[in-house]
N, C-alpha and C positions, 0 to 999 in steps of 0.2 A: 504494500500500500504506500500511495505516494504522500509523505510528510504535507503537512498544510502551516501555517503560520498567519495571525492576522496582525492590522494594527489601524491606526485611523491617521486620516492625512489631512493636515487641518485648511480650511477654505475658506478664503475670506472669513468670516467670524464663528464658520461652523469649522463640523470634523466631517468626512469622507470614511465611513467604515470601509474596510478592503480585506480581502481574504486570497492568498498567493497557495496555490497547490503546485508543490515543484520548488526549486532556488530559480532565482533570479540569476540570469548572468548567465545560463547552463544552454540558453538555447534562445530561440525567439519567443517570446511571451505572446501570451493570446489571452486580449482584454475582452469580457463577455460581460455584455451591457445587458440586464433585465429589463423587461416590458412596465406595463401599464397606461403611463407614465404612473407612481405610483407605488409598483409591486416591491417584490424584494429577491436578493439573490437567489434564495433557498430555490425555488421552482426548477432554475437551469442550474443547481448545484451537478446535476449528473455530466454536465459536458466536463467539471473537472477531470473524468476518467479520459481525456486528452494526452493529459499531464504527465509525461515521462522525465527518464532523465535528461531529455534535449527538448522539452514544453512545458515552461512552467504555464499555470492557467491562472488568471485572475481576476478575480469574480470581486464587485461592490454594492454597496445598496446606495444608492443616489439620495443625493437631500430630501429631506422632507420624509423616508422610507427606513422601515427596520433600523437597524445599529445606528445608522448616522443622524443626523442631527435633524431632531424633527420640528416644522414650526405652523403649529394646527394654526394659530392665529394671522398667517402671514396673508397679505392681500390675494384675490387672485390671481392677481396679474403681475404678484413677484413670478411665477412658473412658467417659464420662456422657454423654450430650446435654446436660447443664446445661454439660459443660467448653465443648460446640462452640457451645454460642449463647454464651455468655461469650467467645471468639473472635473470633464474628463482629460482637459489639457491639462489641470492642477494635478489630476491622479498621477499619469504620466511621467510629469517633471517629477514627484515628489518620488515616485519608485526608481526615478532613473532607469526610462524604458523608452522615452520618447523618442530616441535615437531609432527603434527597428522593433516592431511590434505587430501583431497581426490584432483584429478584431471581429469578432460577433456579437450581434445585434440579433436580439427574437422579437420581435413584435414590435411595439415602441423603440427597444433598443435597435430596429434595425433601422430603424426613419432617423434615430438619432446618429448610427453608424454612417449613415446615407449620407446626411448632413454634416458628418465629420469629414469622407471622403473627399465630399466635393471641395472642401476647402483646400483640398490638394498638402496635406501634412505629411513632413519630410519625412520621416521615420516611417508610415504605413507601408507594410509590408504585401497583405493581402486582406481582402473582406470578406465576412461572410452577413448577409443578408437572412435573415431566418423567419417565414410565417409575418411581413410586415409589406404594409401596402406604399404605392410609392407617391398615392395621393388619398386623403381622407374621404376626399368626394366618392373616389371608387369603392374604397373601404362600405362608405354608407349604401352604395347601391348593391354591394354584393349582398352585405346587410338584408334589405330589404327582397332581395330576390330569396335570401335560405330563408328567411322570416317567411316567405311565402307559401314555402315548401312546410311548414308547421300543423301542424292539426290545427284544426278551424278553431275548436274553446281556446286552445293555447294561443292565437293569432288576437284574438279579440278579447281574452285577457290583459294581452299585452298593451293593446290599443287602450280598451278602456282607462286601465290606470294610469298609462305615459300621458291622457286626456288630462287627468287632473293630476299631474304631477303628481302623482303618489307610488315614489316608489319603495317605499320601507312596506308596502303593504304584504304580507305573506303568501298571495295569492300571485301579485306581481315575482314576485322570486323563486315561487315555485313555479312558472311559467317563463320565467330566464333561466331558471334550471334545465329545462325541456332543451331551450336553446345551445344551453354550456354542454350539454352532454353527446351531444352532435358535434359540434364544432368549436371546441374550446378544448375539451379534454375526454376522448372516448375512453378513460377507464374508468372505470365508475363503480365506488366509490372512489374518489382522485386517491393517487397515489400521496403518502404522508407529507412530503416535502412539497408537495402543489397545495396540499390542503393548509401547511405552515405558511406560505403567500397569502392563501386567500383570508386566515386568519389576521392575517396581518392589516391585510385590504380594508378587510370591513373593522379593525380597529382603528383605524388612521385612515380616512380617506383621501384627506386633504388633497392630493397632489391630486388624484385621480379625477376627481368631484372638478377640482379646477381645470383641466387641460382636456380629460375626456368626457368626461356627464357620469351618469347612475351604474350604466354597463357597458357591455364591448356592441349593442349594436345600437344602442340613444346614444348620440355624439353630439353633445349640446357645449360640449367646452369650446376653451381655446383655440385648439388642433382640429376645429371642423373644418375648416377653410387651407388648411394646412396643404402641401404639396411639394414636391422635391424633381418634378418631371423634368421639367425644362430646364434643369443645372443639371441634371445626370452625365451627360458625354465628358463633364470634365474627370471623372473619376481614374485615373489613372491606374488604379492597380487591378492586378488579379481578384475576380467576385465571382463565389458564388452565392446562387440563389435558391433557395429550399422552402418548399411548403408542403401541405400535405394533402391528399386526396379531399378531404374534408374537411380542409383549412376554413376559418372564415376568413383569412387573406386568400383568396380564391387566387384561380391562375389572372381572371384579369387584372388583380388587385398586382400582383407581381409584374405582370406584363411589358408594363415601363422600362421598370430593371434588363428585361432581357432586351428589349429594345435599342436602348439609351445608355446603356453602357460600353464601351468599345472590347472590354476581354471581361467575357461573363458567360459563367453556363449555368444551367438548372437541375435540380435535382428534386424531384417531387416525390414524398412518402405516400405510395399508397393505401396502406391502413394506419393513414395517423389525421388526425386533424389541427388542431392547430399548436400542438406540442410534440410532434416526432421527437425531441429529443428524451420524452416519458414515456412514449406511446411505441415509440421503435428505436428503445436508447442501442442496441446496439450497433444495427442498420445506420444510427446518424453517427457514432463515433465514426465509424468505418469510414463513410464517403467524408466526411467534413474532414476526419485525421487525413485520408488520402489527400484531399486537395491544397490542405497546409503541407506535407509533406514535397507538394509535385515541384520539379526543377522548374526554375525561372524558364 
């Protein structure tokens, strides 16, 4: 088993919780950005099995999320994407990795990864893309198209209460349960470590409430208008792209990516939905180890 170590990196007035499986220094590092905006590492904790002695993995919880510094009371409109790439340039520097680093993004994290790339940062070595759409607008119509596909009471449950903003209602949640168990996470009961996310979610919602809305297919936050299309060509490195048969980042929600980016290939899990790396952890170490492995 591969040694872990944590420690926190302080950011502007907060801390940066960080967890490093593998030493530093031994190989190229591979920075894995969790979703929501919101969530917290534990959920992608299995990509650590990465982590040899030439990959260390290093896994954080983003402000506002699990370990690191949380601030229920903050406006909504401190939670930018400009806060979280200012983050993850802080993690970076503070690990002394910024020099040659590879990264994956799942969901949020891969819009955030998106959004990193484009900036063309000297050290990025390779991407990976995982389960995240490359514009919200698509995100929301895929949305509505699997919301379609739902049994009629579950559709019109859904309706009804997103009607009157009610969604702490228990009928509402057990009708986004119907939704999560299709295309969120097909094992069911969720595996421990997704079920540690979601606990987390619904203690602290803060970040999530502010950037994305109630769940993953109401998008009433910040990031509804959100998109990353038309800066993609500048992404210079090696990407891939992954989602899953049953994602709710559908393939069009991905589609951009393979479009728009000049060296990018795809990889779609067919019995997984929008967590291959729980749903088919060994199948996603395999292709994703391969492709950080593949010669320049």
């Amino acid at each position: 088993m591969v040694p872990s170590t944590t420690g926190f990196a302080p950011f502007r007035d907060y801390r940066t919780w960080y967890r490093v499986t593998g030493k530093l220094g031994s190989g190229v590092p591979l920075v894995v950005l969790h979703g929501g905006p919101g969530c917290t590492h534990n959920y992608v904790l299995s990509i650590a099995g990465l982590a040899n002695q030439h990959r260390p993995v290093v896994h954080y919880d983003q402000l506002g999320c699990g370990k690191s510094t949380r601030l229920r009371d903050a406006d909504p409109g401190f939670w930018t994407v400009e806060l979280f790439l200012e983050e993850l340039d802080n993690l970076l520097s503070h690990l002394g990795i910024a020099d040659e680093y590879d990264v994956l993004g799942q969901s949020w994290g891969g819009m955030l990864a998106a959004e990193h790339a484009v900036r063309k940062p000297a050290g990025l070595r390779r991407l990976v893309i995982a389960d995240s759409p490359a514009s919200m607008r698509d995100w929301t119509a895929a949305a509505e198209k699997l919301r379609a596909e739902l049994p009629d009471d579950v559709r019109e449950t859904l309706e009804r209460y997103e009607g009157a903003e009610d969604y702490e209602n228990p009928e509402y949640k057990a009708a986004t349960d119907v939704f999560y168990a299709r295309h969120v996470c097909r094992i069911v009961p969720n595996p421990p470590e997704v079920q540690r996310t979601n606990e987390a979610l619904a203690e602290d919602p803060t970040v999530y409430r502010a950037m994305n809305g109630p769940n993953e297919f109401h998008v009433i936050g910040s990031l509804r208008d959100w998109s990353v299309i038309d800066r993609l060509p500048a992404v210079e490195v090696p990407t891939l792209v992954v989602n899953g048969r049953y994602d709710e980042a559908t393939d069009d929600c991905v589609r951009p990516y393979l479009e728009r980016i000049p060296d990018v290939r795809h990889h779609r899990f067919e019995n997984s939905s929008h967590m291959p790396h729980v749903e088919e952890q060994d199948a996603y170490l395999e292709i994703v180890g391969a492709f950080l492995e593949a010669a320049e």
